[in-house]
C-alpha positions, 0 to 999 in steps of 0.5 A, a space after each residue: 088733200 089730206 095726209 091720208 091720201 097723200 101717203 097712199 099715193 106715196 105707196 103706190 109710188 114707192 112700190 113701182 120705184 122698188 119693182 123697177 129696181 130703181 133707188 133715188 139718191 140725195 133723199 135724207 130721210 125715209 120719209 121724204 119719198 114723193 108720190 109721182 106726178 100723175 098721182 099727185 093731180 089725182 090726189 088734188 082733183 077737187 083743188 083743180 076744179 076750183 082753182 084752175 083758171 087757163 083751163 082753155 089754154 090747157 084744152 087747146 095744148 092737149 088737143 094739139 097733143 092729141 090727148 083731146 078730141 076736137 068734139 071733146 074740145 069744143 065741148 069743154 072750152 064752151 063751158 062758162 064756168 072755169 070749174 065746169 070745164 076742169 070737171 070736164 076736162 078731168 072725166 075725158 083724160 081719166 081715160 088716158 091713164 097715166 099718160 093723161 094725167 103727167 101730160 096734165 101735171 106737166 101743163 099745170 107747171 107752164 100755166 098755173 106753176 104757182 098753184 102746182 107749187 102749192 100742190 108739191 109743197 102741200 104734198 111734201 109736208 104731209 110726207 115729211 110729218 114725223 120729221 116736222 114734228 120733231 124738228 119744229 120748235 117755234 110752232 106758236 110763231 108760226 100758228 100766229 103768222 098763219 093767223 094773220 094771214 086767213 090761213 086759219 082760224 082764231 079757234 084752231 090757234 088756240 087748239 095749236 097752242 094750247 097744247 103743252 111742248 112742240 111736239 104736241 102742238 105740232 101734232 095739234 097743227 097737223 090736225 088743222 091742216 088735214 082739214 083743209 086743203 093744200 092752201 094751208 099746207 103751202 102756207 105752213 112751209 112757208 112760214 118755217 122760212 120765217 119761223 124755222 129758217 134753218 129747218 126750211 133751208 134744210 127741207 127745201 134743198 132735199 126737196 128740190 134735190 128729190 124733185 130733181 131725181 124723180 123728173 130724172 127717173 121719169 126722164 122729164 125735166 123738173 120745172 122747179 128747179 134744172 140742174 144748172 140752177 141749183 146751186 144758184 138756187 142754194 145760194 138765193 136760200 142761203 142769202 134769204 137765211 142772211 136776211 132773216 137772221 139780220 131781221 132777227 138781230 135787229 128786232 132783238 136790238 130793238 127789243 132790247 132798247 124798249 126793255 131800256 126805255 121801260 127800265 128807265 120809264 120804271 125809275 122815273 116812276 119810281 123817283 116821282 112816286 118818291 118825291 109826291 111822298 116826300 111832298 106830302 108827307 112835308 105837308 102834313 107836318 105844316 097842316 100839324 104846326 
């Protein structure tokens, strides 16, 4: 899923928001305007075939929903192929327009919420870009954390880093992420709550906050997070900073207590070096007696 598709869906959704004279509130910046569901399953179609793993599961609500035939069903969950049947299941609800599409966004919640997490969270970084590229500073830490975890490559790191100033190198990341899909743009916003954890807690409140209004807007409820948790979900964001800060704190201590450790191994070395000196330059005047 690419920017580019992202932000035509974006478009599309804030358009039909303006037409129907409806405004989101809680959004800090312009950008941060979420495309509607429907739109998001259309925009990640080939991440669904591949990753979709309870595809019956996900046959068998919609036929109970009427959405699918029950020749259509038997055909689909007859598939061996997980991928197969989603190709499948995606052609019979391409008929049911946007119906289909949010009733199938709304089972991808309930059935596989961590890759449609992964979907959102793909999304949202695409559309917060500007932003992102002016706020992140530790971007090298955080190209080597995605390093680390097969996120990206040894060569795509170095043309992150390479680059001189965070904007630029921030720019560098987001060329890396449009080649790839939403895996790596769901590892790189969670990796700011490491690296960035004050930029995270920032984004991801305004993020759910606006999740939160679009399921609103739409009159559905929003799986991520419903009003009554939110603050309790707040709190769990502010404790995870804490515990980020105090890791910090104390690799900062730790660092500071090897750069000791190094001084005193210098001056010790250094007495040492002195002393073999002194040593044979004592030897040397024996061996001229």
């Amino acid at each position: 899923m690419t920017y580019r598709t992202i932000a035509a869906y974006s478009a599309t959704s804030n358009s039909s928001r303006t037409d129907k004279g409806k405004k989101v509130t809680g959004i800090m910046y312009p950008e941060m305007n979420m495309a509607r569901h429907q739109d998001l399953v259309t925009s990640c179609m080939d991440e669904l075939v591949e990753r979709v793993n309870e595809s019956r599961r996900i046959c068998k609500a919609l036929l109970s929903q009427g959405l699918l035939t029950e020749d259509k069903y038997r055909t689909i969950v007859e598939s061996s192929r997980s991928q197969d049947r989603m190709k499948q299941l995606l052609h019979a609800l391409s008929s049911k327009g946007q119906q289909g599409r949010e009733a199938l966004y709304r089972l991808l919640q309930e059935h596989e919420p961590e890759l449609t997490l992964q979907m959102e969270h793909s999304q949202y970084v695409h559309m917060v870009r500007q932003r992102l590229i002016q706020s992140v500073r530790q971007v090298e830490p955080v190209a080597n954390r995605m390093l680390h975890q097969g996120l990206i490559t040894e060569e795509e790191y170095f043309q992150v880093c390479e680059e001189e100033g965070s904007e630029a190198r921030m720019h560098a990341m987001f060329r890396v992420l449009e080649k790839h899909g939403i895996k790596q743009s769901d590892g790189f916003y969670n990796t700011l709550f490491y690296c960035e954890p004050l930029l995270y807690r920032e984004l991801e409140k305004h993020r759910v906050l606006q999740m939160y209004e679009l399921g609103k807007e739409h009159n559905q409820l929003v799986h991520i997070i419903p009003e009554d948790k939110l603050e309790e979900r707040l709190r769990e964001l502010e404790f995870k900073e804490k515990q980020v800060e105090k890791e910090k704190q104390d690799l900062r201590k730790m660092w500071e207590l090897l750069e000791k450790r190094q001084a005193e191994m210098d001056e010790e070395r250094k007495q040492v070096l002195e002393m073999k000196k002194e040593l044979e330059k004592r030897q040397r005047k024996r061996d001229d007696m």
